[in-house]
N, C-alpha and C positions, 0 to 999 in steps of 0.2 A: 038929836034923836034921828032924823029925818039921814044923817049921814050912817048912821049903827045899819037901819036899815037896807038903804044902801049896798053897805059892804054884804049884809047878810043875803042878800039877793044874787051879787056877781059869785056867792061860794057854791050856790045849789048848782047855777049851771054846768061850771067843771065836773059834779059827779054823774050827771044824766050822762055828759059826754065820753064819760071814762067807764061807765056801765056800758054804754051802745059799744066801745070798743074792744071788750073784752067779751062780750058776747060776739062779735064779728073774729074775734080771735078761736074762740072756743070750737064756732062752728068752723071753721077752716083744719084748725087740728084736729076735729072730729073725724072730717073727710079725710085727710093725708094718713090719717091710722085707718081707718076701712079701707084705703089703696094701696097703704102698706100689706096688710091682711091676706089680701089678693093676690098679691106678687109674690109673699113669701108661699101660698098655697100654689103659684103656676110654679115655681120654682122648682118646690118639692115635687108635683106632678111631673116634671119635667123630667128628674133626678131618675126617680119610678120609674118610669115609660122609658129612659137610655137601660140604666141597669136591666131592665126586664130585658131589653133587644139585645146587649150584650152579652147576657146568659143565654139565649137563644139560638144565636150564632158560634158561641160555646159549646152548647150541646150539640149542636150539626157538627162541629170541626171536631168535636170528640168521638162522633159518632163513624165520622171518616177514618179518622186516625185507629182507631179499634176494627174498623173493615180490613185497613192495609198492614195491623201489627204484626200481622201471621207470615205476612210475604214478604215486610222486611229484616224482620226476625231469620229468617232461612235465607237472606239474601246476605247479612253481614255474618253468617256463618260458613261462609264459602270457602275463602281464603283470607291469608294476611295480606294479600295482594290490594286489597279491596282499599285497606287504607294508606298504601303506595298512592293508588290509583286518587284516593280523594284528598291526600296532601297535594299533590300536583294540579289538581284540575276542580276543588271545591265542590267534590260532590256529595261529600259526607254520609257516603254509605248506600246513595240512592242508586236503582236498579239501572245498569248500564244496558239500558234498551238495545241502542243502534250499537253498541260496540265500537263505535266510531272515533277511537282515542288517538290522535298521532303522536308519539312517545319520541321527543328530540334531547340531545343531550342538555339541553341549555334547562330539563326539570330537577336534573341535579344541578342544582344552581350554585351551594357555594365549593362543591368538588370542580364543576366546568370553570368557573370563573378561579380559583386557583393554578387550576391546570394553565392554563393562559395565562397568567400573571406572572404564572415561572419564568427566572431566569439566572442563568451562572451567576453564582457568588464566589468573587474571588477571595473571600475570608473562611471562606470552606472548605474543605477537604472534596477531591471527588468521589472518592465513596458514598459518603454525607450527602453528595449532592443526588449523586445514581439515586441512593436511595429514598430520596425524596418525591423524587419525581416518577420514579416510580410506584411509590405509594396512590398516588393520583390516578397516574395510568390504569393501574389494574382496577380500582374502585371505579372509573366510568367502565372499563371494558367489562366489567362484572356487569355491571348496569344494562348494557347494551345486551350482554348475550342472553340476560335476567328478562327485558322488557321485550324484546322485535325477534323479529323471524325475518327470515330469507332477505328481499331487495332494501326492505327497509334496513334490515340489521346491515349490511352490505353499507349502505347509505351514511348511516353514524359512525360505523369500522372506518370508513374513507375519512369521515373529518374527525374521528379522535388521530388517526395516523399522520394525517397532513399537520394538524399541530407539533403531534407529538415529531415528526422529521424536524419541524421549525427548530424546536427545542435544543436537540442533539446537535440540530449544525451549528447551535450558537455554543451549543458545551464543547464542540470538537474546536472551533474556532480560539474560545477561553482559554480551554484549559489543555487544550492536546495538538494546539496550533505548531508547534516549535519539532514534537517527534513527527509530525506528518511531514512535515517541507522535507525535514531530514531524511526520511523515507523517499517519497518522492522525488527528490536530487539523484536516490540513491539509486533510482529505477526500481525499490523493491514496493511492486505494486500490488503483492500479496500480502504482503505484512500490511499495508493500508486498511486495505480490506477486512482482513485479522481486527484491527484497530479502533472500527467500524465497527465490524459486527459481535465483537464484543462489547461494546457501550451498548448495544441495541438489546445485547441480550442479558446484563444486568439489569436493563432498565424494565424490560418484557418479560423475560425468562424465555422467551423462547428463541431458538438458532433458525437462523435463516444461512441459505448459500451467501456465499459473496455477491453473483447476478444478483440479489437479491436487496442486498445491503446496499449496494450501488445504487439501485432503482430507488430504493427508500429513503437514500440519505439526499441524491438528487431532485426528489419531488420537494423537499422541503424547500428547495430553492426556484422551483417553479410556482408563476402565477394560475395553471390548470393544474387542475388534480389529474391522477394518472387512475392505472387500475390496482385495484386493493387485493388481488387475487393471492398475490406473494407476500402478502403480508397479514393475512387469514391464517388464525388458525389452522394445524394440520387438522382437526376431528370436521371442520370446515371444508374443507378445499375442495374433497370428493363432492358433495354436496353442491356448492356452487358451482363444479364444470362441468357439471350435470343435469343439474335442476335449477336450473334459472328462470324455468317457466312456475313451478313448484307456488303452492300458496303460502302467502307473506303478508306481511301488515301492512305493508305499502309499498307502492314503487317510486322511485325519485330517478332524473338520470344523472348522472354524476358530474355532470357540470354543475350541477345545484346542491352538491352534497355543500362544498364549504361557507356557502352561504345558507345555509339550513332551509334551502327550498324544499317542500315535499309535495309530490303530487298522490291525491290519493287514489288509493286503488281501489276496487268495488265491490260492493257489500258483501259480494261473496268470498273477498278475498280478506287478510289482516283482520280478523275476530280474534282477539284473544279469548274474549269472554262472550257466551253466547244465552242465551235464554232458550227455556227448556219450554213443553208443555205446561206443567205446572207453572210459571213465570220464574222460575228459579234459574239463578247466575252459575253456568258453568263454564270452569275455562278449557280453553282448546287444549286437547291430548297431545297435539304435537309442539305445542309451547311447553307445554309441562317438562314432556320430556329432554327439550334442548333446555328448558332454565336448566334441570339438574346435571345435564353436559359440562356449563356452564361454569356450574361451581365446579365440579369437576377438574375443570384447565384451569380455573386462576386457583385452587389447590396444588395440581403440578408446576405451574409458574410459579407459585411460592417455594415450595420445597428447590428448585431450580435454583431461586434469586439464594436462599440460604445455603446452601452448597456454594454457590460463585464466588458470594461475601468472603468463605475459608481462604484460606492460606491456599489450599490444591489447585491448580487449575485445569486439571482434569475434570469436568462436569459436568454429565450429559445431561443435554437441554431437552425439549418436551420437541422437537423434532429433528432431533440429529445429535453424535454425539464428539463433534468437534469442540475441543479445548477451547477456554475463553480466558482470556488474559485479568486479571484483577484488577481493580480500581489501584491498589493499594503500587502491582507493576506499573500500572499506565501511569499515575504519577512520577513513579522512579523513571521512569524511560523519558516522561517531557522532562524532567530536569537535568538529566545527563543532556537530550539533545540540544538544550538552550546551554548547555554548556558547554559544550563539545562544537556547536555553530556559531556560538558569541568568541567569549573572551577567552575560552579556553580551547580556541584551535590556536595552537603557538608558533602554525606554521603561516597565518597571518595576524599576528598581532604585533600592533602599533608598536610596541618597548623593544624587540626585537628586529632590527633593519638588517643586521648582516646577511652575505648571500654567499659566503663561502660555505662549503662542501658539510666539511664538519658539523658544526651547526644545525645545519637544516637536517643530517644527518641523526641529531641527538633529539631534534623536537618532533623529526615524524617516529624517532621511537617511543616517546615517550607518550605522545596520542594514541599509537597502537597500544602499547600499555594502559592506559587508560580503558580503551575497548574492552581489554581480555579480562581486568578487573571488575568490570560495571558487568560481564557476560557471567563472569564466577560468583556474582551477587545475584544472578535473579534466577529462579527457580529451575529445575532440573528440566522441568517439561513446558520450561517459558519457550512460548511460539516468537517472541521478542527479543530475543539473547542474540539469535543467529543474525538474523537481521538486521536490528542495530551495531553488532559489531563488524558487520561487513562493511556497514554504510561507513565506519570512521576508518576501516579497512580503505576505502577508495580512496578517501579524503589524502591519503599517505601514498596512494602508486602510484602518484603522476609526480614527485619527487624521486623516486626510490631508481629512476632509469639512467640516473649520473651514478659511476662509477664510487666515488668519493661519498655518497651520501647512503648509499645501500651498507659499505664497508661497515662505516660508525654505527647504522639502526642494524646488522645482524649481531654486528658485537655487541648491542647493546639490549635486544631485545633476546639475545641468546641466554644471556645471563638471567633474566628474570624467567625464560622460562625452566632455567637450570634451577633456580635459587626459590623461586615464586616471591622474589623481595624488591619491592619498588624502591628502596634507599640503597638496596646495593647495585641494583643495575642503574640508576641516576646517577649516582658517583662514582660506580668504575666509569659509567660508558663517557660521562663528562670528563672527567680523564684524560681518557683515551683520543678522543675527538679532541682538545685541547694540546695533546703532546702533538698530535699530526699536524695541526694548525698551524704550532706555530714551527714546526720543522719546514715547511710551505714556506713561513714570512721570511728564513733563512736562506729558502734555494731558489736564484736568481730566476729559474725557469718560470715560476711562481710569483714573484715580488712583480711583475710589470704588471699581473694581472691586479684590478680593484682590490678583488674580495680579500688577496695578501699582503697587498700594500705597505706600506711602512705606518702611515696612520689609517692603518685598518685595526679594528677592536673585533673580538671573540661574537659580542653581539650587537655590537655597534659597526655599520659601511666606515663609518670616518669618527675617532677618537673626539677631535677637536680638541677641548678644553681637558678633554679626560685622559690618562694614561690608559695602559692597559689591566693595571690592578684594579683601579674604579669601574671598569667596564666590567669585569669578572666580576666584584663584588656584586653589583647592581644586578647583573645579569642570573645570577643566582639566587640572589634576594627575587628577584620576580619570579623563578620558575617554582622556585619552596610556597609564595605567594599561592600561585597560581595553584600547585597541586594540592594546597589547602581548599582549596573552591571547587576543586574536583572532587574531592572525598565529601563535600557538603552536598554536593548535588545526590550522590549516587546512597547520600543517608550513612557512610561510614565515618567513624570514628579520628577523630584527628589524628590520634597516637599513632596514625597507619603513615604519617607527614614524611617528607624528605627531608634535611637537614644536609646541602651540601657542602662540602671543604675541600682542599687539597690537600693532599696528606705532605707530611714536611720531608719525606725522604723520596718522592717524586722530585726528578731534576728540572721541573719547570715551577718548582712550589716557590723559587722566592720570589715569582711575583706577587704570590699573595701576601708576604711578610710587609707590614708597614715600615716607611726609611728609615722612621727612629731606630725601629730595631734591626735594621740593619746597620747603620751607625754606633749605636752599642755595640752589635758584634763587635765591628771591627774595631773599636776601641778597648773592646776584652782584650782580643786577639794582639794587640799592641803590647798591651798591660800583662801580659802572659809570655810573651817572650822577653821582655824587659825584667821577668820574675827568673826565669831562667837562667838571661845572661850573667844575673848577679848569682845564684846558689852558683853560677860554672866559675866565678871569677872567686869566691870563695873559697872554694873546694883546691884550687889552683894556690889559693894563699896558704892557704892548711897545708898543703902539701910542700911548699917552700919552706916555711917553717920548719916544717918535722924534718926536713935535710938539713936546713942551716945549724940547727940544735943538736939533731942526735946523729948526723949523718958524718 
């Protein structure tokens, strides 16, 4: 018993101890929900009291914005200029107080950075090419005449030009490298010029003098810029040598044009856009009136560049109305001159070494022929005809002062002008220069010299290995070669080709016959009088008979 008790005594204690704890529990999360309580009430007060201050500051800033709606309202109704003005410079419509905008080319960003990027493609046509870069050109100088006034516009004109010289001299270099040397060899230093200032004026549309083209083509290759004056527009020109005091957007001095330095000028000068009384944006009367200048010439510049594109090269330019040669001639004339300078002057090419009279007599006819062909392909009123055809002209008169060699090129260039046939005056005049040749290797007077020698060949100094048939043959085959590469250059038709021979009843033609058949000949010729001797010895037996019998 005494143990029941016991146990029943140690069970009461665990529940007083487990009541005190539960009450120590109760009270604890009593407190932590009344602290919670309080926190979620500063919380919410907190929420309250931001949102109230934020509607607050709401109503002031709307209250602002409703004071200034009326004058920006009448501020983005001004011009289209406004939002030029705020893609450039992020000012999204707002009121251009000070006016104080410096307008450089580099805010046409991806037109300036094309422009400069440019460069000859030799997988291009130059036309293709003019016209590319032109496209460029006129959309900054539209821009330039669009945006600045006076020193400033002066400032940008100087470094779109210095580019654009860069440009040109590397397209003359590319692609018109080959007729300019040709030119220039040839002293004709007006054609040059011509050459020049036509590329300048496809690309601009507008004509400048030659002084002028020279100065412009020249600065591209200078580290200072020069003066822009000759290369301004005409509606321009009066103006700047005039008023160069005149108010502008800014002034720069032109040693800072190509590195886009500007200095500015002062407030009372370069306002495009000015504020009125009323605080209202208005722009300057005399910007206004040069933007629409503006459009104006790169209108006439366009109309210009579409005229020069034609076929005509008669096309007056927006200041002068001097003839401009086409992209579509300037290429025909580099390709004649790289052919007519390289491989198809025959009066120094490798395959032909002989230095006899004849010869030299038949290949400077056939370069002048060459000239008068590629002259009667380009245009009636090409400024390029005369001039390159003299240039291949020269190439020929410092040959033409030996007797022997004048003889074969009038004979032979007389004929084409008689005939206007490049295969008949090739093979008479080769002919002819042939029959005299070798009448020379015949007369003693003649044979001591080289060029008649005994193993002297037609186009070969010294036969060697070769007879003189193989030398003929060869010598032929190259010149037919050759005037194949001449008709490709100048863009004509092959069918216009030479095909030379000897004709067989010329008494120097059997050296072109091969031995075999000469051999057969003479073996006919055996065989034919052998045919003979027998019908005569026949005829002779016939005849005895007919006496033996009936006689």
């Amino acid at each position: 018993m005494p143990r029941v008790k016991e146990a029943g005594g140690d069970s009461a204690l665990p529940t007083a101890a487990s009541v005190a704890a539960e009450s120590r529990i109760a009270r604890k999360t009593a407190q932590m929900e009344a602290g919670q309580v309080l926190i979620t009430e500063a919380a919410k007060h907190a929420v309250e009291a931001k949102e109230a201050l934020e509607k607050e500051r709401a109503d002031r800033k709307a209250e602002k914005e409703d004071d200034s709606s009326k004058d920006r309202t009448e501020e983005k109704r001004d011009t289209p200029e406004l939002s030029r003005q705020s893609k450039w410079f992020g000012i999204e419509g707002k009121l251009l107080k000070d006016a104080n905008i410096k307008w450089t080319l580099e805010m046409e960003t991806e037109l300036w950075e094309a422009f400069q990027a440019w460069f000859p493609s030799g997988d291009e046509n130059l036309s293709e090419q003019l016209k590319e870069l032109s496209r460029l050109y006129l959309a900054l100088l539209e821009a330039i005449l669009t945006h600045t006034l006076g020193d400033e516009q002066t400032v940008q004109l100087e470094r779109l030009n210095q580019v654009l010289s860069q440009k040109l001299n590397l397209l003359l270099e590319e692609d018109l490298n080959e007729l300019l040397e040709l030119l220039e060899k040839a002293g004709q230093t007006e054609a040059v010029k011509i050459v020049k200032s036509s590329v300048y004026k496809q690309t601009t549309g507008e004509s400048i003098s030659p002084r002028a083209a020279d100065r412009f083509y020249t600065r591209g290759t200078m580290k200072t810029s020069g003066n822009t004056r000759y290369f301004m527009p005409e509606s321009q020109m009066q103006e700047y040598e005039s008023g160069r005091g005149k108010k502008g957007m800014y002034t720069a001095s032109v040693s800072n044009a190509s590195s886009g330095g500007l200095s500015a000028a002062s407030e009372e000068e370069g306002r495009i856009y000015s504020v009125t009384k009323g605080r209202n944006v208005q722009i300057n009367q005399e910007f206004d009136a040069r933007s629409r200048t503006g459009e104006q010439q790169i209108s006439q510049r366009n109309q210009v560049l579409s005229k020069v594109g034609k076929e005509s090269a008669a096309t007056p330019g927006v200041t002068g109305g001097k003839a401009a040669v086409t992209g579509k001639e300037l290429e025909r004339a580099n390709s004649f001159a790289a052919h007519i300078s390289g491989s198809g002057n025959l009066l120094k090419n490798p395959g032909i070494t002989a230095k006899n009279e004849e010869v030299t007599g038949l290949l400077a006819a056939l370069t002048s022929i060459k000239g008068q062909m590629y002259a009667a392909g380009s245009g009636k009123d090409s400024a390029l005809k005369t001039p390159v055809k003299s240039a291949v002209n020269q190439m020929v008169d410092y040959y033409l002062a030996q007797k022997g060699v004048y003889k074969v090129y009038h004979y032979t260039t007389n004929i084409y002008e008689k005939t206007k046939s490049p295969q008949k005056a090739a093979q008479e005049g080769l002919q002819y220069a042939y029959k005299i040749f070798m009448e020379k290797k015949e007369d003693g007077a003649y044979r001591q010299q080289e060029a008649y020698s005994e193993r002297a060949g037609f186009f070969q100094t010294l036969l060697k290995s070769q007879n003189m048939q193989a030398d003929l043959i060869r010598g032929m085959k190259l010149l037919e070669g050759n005037w194949r590469e001449f008709l490709k250059s100048i863009g004509e038709s092959e069918k216009k080709g030479i095909a030379l021979t000897m004709q067989k009843h010329s008494p120097w033609a059997m050296l072109m016959e091969p031995e075999e058949i000469r051999k057969d000949g003479k073996n006919g010729k055996e065989k034919l009088i052998l045919a003979e001797a027998a019908c005569v010895a026949a005829m002779v037996l016939v005849y005895l008979c007919y006496r033996l019998f009936f006689g």
